[in-house]
C-alpha positions as CSV (number, residue, x, y, z in Angstrom):
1,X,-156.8,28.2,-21.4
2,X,-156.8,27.5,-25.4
3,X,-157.9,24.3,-25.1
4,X,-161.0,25.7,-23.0
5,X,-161.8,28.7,-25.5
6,X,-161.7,26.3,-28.0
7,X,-164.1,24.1,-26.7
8,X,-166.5,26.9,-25.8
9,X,-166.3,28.6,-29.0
10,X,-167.5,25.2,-30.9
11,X,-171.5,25.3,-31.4
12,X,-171.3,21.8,-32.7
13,X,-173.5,19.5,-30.8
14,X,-173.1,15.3,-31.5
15,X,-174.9,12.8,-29.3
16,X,-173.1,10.5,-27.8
17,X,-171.2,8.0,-29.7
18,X,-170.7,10.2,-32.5
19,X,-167.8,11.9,-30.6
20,X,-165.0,11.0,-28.6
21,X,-163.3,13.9,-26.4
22,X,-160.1,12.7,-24.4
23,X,-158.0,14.8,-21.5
24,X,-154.5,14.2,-20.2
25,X,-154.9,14.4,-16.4
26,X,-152.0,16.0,-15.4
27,X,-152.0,19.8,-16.1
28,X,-155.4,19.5,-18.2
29,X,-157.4,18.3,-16.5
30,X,-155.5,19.1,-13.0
31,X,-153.5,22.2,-12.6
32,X,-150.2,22.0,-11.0
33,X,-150.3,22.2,-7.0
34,X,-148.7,25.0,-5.1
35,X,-148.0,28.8,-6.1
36,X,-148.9,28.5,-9.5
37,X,-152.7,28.0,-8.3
38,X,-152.0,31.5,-7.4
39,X,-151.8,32.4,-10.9
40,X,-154.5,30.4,-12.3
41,X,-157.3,32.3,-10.3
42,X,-160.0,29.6,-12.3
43,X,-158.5,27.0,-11.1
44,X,-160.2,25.4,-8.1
45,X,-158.7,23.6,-4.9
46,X,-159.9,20.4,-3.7
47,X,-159.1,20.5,0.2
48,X,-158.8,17.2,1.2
49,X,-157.8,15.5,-1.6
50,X,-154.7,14.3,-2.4
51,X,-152.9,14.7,-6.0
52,X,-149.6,12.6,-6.2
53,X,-148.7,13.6,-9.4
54,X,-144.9,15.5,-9.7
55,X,-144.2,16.5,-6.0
56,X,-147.6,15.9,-4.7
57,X,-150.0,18.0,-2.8
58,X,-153.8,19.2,-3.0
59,X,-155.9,18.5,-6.0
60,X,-156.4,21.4,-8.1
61,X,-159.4,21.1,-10.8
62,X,-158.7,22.8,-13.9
63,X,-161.0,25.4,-15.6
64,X,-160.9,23.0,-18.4
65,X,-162.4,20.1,-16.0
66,X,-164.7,22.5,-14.2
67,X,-166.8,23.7,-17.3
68,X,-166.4,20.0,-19.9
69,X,-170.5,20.1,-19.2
70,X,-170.5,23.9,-20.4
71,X,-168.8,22.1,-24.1
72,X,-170.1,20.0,-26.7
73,X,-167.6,17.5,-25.0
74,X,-170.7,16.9,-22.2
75,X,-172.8,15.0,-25.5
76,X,-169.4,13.0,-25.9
77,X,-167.9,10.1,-25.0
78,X,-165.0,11.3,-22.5
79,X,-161.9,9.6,-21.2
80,X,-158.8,10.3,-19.6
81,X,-155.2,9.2,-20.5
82,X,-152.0,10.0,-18.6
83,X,-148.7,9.0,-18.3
84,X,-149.1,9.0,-14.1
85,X,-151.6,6.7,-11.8
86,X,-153.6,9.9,-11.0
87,X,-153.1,8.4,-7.6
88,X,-154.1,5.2,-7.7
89,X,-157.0,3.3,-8.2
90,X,-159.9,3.8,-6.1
91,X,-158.6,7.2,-4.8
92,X,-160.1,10.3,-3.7
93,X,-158.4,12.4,-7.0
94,X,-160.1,9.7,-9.8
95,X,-163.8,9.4,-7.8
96,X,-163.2,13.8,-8.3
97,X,-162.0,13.2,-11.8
């Protein structure tokens, strides 16, 4: 939720290749599967598609990857890193991603 203010509260806009803006999947860009989606009211469900990442379940977008085209991040270059396989290439979770 920091991360996200943050990035909304920055008025700074580059074009792309003057900035580089890069996410850790799991739990940034993802929230965690299960009850604590029940906290996170902003957090968004993906029915259908599977996340593998911990125990497993149903992808859940986080605010943070819902609104990067409401940030100066959207004029960036993005990318992902993770220590995981956000399931796999080819899967359902990266073509959301």
């Amino acid at each position: 939720l920091l991360a996200m203010r943050v990035l909304l509260a920055t008025t700074a806009v580059a074009s792309a290749g003057d900035c580089l803006c890069i996410f850790d999947v799991d739990r940034t860009l993802t929230g965690s599967q299960g009850s604590s989606w029940l906290q996170c009211r902003k957090d968004a469900r993906i029915n259908g598609v599977h996340d593998s990442a911990y125990a497993g379940g149903t992808l859940v977008l986080s605010e943070v990857s819902q609104f990067i085209a409401q940030t100066f991040c959207s004029q960036c270059y993005i990318g992902t890193i993770s220590a995981g396989s956000a399931s796999g290439a080819g899967s359902a979770e990266r073509g959301v991603l």
